[in-house]
C-alpha positions, 0 to 999 in steps of 0.5 A: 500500500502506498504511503503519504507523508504529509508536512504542511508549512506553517504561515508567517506574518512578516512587519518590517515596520515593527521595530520592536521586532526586528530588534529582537530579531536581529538579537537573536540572529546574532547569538544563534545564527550569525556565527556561521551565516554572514550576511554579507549583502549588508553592513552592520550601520545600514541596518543600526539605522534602519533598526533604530539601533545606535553605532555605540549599541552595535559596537558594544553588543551586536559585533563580534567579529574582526578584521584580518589585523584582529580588530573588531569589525567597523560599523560600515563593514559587511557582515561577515564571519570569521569561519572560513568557507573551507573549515564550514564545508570540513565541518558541515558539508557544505558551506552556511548559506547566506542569510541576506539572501535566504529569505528570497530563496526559500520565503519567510513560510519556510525559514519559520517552519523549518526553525520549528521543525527540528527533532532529535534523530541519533542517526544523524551527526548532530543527533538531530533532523528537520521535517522542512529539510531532511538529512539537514546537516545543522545543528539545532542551535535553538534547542535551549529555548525550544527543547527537544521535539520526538517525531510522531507518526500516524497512519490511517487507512481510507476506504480504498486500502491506501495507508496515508502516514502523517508526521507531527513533532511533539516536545519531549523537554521544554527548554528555556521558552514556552511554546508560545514564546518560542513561537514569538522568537522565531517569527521575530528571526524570520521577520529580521531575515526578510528585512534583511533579503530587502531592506529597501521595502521599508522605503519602497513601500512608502514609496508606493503609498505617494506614487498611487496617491499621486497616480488618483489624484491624478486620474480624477484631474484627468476625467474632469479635464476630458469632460471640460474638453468634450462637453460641446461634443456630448 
């Protein structure tokens, strides 16, 4: 009998305009994700500004990297990692994908399934699996707020004699965070993430306010002037 195994993506709310968010956001990005990721498509000031975040506040809590000289990174610098891109291969098969670009690859639905979508599995070298990415060859790195999930399957039988094999992940140990809280963290990592994959939405949609204002405003100048010009006609 064939077997169906059934993942659905979860849907995320992305608000580019909450700051409060993307702070919190970029807060954890930086203590859990950007080790390994860069995001090398932006620069540490671009998104201070954007975020309402200070160059001393950057300087002091959200720069852990350095120069080739071992100094600290600038404000203006890229966001780079100071892993190597041979060492991340050697350590994880393949090199950490970018973060400034993931988002636009993959999509905010994605990126916040498959943070919640990690279990243990001892087969694999981290002891852990994905639903969202199978075989992933990352480690958990949240599993502190999380916990640790298990991987439960159903499987029921229709009317036809077809099996069809649904998966669920239920907590095995708590972790630092509720559930709901844990949910809270991970939407605010992948709200960050797409600001990151484009940062001039926040401008392009203020933007696009003015242009549609302007292009009414506009149109109904436009229908009286046509009715001045054809009114003798009509």
């Amino acid at each position: 009998h064939p077997v169906c195994l059934s993942l659905f993506f979860s849907c995320c709310w992305r608000d580019i305009d909450n700051k409060a968010s993307l702070q919190r956001g970029y807060k954890y990005a930086t203590n859990y994700c950007l080790g390994c990721h860069a995001a090398s498509y932006s620069r540490y000031n671009r998104v201070g500004r954007d975020l309402g975040i200070s160059e001393k506040q950057l300087i002091d809590n959200l720069i852990f990297t350095s120069n080739e000289r071992g100094e600290q990174s600038k404000v203006g610098d890229l966001m780079k990692v100071a892993m190597s891109k041979t060492y991340a291969k050697e350590a994880f098969g393949v090199v950490p994908p970018d973060l400034s670009l993931l988002t636009r690859s993959r999509g905010v639905d994605w990126i916040y399934t498959y943070l919640k979508s990690f279990y243990r599995d001892d087969s694999r070298p981290f002891g852990v699996n994905n639903l969202a990415f199978p075989d992933v060859g990352m480690p958990h790195v949240l599993w502190e707020l999380q916990g640790w999930q298990k991987k439960v399957t159903h499987v029921e039988e229709d009317g036809h004699g077809h099996k069809h094999e649904t998966v669920s992940l239920e907590l095995s140990e708590p972790g630092t965070q509720t559930p709901a809280e844990y949910d809270q963290t991970v939407r605010d990592i992948t709200n960050f993430m797409a600001y990151l994959a484009e940062p001039a939405q926040q401008k392009r949609k203020t933007l696009g306010f003015f242009v549609m204002l302007f292009l009414i405003v506009f149109f109904v100048a436009a229908y009286f002037l046509k009715k001045e010009y054809w009114k003798d006609i009509h």
